[in-house]
N, C-alpha and C positions, 0 to 999 in steps of 0.2 A: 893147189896153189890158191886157189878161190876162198876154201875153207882156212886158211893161213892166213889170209886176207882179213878174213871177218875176227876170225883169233885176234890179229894183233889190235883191231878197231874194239877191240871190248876187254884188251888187257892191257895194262902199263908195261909190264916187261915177260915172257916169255924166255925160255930157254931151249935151245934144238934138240936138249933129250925128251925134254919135255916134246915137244913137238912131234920128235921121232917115236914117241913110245907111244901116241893119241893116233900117229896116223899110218901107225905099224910101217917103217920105214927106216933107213939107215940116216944119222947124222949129218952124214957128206950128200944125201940126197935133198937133206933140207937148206944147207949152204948153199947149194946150186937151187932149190926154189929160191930162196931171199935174193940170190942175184936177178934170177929173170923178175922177180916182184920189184928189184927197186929198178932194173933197165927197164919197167912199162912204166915208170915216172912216181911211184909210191915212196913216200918220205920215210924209210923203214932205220932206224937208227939200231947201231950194235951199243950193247953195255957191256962192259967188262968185269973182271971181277966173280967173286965164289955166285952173286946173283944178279949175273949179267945175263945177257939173251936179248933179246930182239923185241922192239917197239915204233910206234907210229912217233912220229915227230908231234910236238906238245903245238896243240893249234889245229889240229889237221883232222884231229876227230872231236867231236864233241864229249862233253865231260856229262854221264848219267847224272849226278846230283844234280844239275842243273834242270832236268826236265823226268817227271812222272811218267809211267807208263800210259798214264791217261793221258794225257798231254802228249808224247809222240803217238799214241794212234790217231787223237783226235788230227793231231798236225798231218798226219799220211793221210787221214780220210781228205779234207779237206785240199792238202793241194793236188790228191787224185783226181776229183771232181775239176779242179782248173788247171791241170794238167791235159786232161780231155777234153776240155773246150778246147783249149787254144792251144795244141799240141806242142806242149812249151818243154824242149829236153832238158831246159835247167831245171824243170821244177822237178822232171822224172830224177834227176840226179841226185836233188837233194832228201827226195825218198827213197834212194837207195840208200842213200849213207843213216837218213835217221832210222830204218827197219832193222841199224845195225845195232842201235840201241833201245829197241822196242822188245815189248816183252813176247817171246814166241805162243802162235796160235793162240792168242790172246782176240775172244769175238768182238769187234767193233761195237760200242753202244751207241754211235754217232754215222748217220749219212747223210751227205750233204748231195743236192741233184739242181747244178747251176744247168735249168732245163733252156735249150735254146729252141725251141718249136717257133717262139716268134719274131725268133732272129736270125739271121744269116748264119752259120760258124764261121764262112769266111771273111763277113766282114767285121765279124767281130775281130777277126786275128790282126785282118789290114789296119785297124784301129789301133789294135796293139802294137803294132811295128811304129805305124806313124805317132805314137804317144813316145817310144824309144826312139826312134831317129830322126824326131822333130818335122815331119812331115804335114804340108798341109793338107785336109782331102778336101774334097769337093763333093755335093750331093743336093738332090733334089729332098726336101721337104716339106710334109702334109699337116700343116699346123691341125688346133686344137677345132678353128674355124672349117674345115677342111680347104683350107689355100697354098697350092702348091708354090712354093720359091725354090729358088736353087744359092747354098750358102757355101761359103767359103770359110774352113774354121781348122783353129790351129791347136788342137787335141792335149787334154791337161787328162783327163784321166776319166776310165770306165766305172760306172755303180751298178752296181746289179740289188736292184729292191722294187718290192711289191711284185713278183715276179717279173719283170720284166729289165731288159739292159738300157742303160743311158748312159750319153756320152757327153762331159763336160769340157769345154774350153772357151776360148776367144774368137767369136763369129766377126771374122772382118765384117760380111754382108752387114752388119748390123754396129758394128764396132764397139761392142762390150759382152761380156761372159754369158754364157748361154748352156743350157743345159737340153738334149733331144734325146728324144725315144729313141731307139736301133729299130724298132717293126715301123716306122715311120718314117723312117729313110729309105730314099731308092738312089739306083745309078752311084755308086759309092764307087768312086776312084780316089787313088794318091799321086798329088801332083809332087812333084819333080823339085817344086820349092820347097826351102826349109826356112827353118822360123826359131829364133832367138827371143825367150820369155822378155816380154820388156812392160810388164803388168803385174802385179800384185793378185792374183786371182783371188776372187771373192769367196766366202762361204757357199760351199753345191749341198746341193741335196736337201734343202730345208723348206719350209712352207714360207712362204712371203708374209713377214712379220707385218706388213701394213695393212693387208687383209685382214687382221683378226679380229679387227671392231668390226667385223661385216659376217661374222659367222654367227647362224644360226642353227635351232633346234628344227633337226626334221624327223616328226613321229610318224611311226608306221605300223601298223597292225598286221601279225605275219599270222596266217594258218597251218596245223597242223602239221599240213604237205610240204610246204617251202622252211620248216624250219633250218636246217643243212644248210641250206644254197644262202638264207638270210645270215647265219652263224658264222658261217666262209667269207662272207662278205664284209661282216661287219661286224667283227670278236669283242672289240673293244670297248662298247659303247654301252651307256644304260639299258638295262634289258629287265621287262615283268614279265614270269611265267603266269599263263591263267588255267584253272582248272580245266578247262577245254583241253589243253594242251597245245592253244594258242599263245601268242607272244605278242606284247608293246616293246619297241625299239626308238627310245631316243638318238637321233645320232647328231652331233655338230657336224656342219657343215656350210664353209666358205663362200657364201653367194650360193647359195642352191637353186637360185633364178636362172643359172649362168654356166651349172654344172652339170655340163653335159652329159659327161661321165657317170653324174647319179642317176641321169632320166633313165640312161640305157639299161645299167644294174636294177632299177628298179622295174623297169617293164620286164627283164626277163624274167623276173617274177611269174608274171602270167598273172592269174587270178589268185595267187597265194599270197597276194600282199595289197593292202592298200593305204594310202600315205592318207592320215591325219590331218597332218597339218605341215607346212602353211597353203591354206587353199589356195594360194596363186599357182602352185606346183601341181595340185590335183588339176588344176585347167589346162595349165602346159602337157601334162602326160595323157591326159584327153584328149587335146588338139594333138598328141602326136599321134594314139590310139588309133584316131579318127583320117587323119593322113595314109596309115597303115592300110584299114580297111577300104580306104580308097582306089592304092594300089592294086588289091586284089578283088577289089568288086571289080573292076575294068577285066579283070583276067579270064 
C-alpha cells in the first residue's frame, strides 16, 4: 500500500490492472488497498472511463515541472539540516513528500551543517516555539562590553550567519529592535505572556550604515605558517602573495580601536601575523600582550 502510495504521488492517473500486474496481485485486492489508502485520510480520486484509474487529488502533490531534481535534493538537504536542529516534524513531512519527486539514488552535490556547538539546541527550539506562539522570553545577557543585564524581548525571528545563531526582535528592556548572539545568552526561559506585533520591525542583520565613515584599513603581514587560519578569517579582503610565501592583508574595518573582536582573531595568530598599520592598534595588542604575560608571570 506504501508503494501505491508513492505510484499515485508521481502519476496522474493509474489504473488497477495496471497496478495488479506491477504488484503481482489480483484487482479486488487493489480496490480493497485504495479503500484502506483513502480511510488513513489520502485524497485518492477514481476516473472513470476506457482510461480511468486512480489519482492523487490535484493540489495535494506537487507538480515535477515545477522543480529540478537539483533543486529538490538541494531543498531535502537543506531542510535535513533544520529539521535536525530544531526537531521540527513539519519539516520531516515535507521531505517526505518532496523525496517523492526527487530523482532516485541521485549523490547529493550540496551539505549544509547548521552546527550548534555554540548554542544550546534547546534553546534554540524554545526560541522557535516563542517566535510561533508569540511568547515573550527572558534571559540574562553578556554584551560586547562583557556587562551582564537581564532583557526582556518579544522574538521576530532566528539568523544563523557567520557561524553562529542570532536572535532578532523587540527588547522591552530597552524599548526598540535588537538583535543577540544565542552563545551569549544565559537563563533562557518563556514567560507565560504573549505579545501582539504593534512595530514595524526594522532591517536585521546589517552593518550600521552610520558607521561607515569610520571604517578603516587595517594591514597585516601574515607568515607562511598562519596562512589558513588568516584565509578562514578573512576571505574577502585585498590580499599580496610575496615570494616567501608570505602574505599582506588589507582589510576594512569599523572602528578597529573599538573592535574587540579583531584584537582577539588577531592575537590568536600568535607570532604568524603582525598588524602594519594603524599603529594605535600595534600598541593596543601590546598592551594586551603584555596584560597576558602578566597573568602568567604570577603563575
Amino acid at each position: 500500500m506504501i508503494s501505491i502510495i508513492f505510484k499515485l504521488l508521481n502519476h496522474e492517473v493509474l489504473s488497477a490492472s495496471m497496478l495488479a500486474d506491477e504488484f503481482q496481485v489480483s484487482q479486488r485486492t487493489i480496490y480493497r488497498d485504495i479503500d484502506v489508502i483513502c480511510a488513513a485520510g489520502f485524497p485518492v480520486i477514481s476516473y472513470q472511463g476506457n482510461k480511468g484509474g486512480y489519482g492523487m487529488m490535484e493540489g495535494y502533490k506537487m507538480d515535477k515541472s515545477l522543480l529540478g531534481s537539483y533543486d529538490v535534493t538541494s531543498l531535502i538537504t537543506v531542510l535535513s539540516s533544520l529539521s535536525s536542529v530544531f526537531e521540527d516534524e513539519r519539516a520531516q513531512g515535507t521531505i517526505e513528500r518532496l523525496q517523492t519527486i526527487g530523482t532516485e539514488h541521485q549523490t547529493p552535490s550540496l551539505t549544509v551543517d547548521f552546527e550548534t556547538r555554540r548554542t544550546d539546541p534547546d534553546a534554540l527550539r524554545h526560541l522557535r516555539t516563542a517566535i510561533t506562539e508569540r511568547n515573550v522570553v527572558r534571559f540574562d545577557y553578556i554584551n560586547a562590553k562583557n556587562e551582564r543585564t537581564t532583557r526582556d524581548l518579544e522574538p521576530v525571528r532566528l539568523h544563523f550567519k557567520h557561524s553562529n545563531w542570532y536572535i532578532y526582535g523587540y527588547c522591552r528592556t530597552k524599548q526598540e529592535y535588537r538583535e543577540f548572539r544565542l552563545s551569549r545568552m544565559l537563563d533562557l526561559s518563556l514567560a507565560q505572556t504573549t505579545f501582539q506585533p504593534h512595530h514595524e520591525p526594522e532591517e536585521a542583520g546589517y552593518p550600521d550604515r552610520a558607521g561607515q565613515d569610520q571604517v578603516e584599513d587595517v594591514v597585516i603581514h601574515v607568515g607562511p605558517e598562519a596562512l589558513a587560519e588568516a584565509l578562514d578569517q578573512f576571505h574577502q579582503v585585498d590580499k599580496q602573495f610575496h615570494p616567501d610565501g608570505s602574505m599582506t592583508m588589507r582589510i576594512p574595518v569599523c572602528r578597529p580601536l573599538e573592535a574587540r573582536w579583531l584584537w582577539s582573531i588577531l592575537l590568536s595568530f600568535g607570532s604568524g601575523a603582525e598588524v602594519l598599520e594603524p599603529p594605535a592598534l600595534r600598541d593596543i595588542l601590546k598592551e594586551q600582550l603584555q596584560k597576558t604575560l602578566k597573568i602568567y608571570g604570577e603563575v
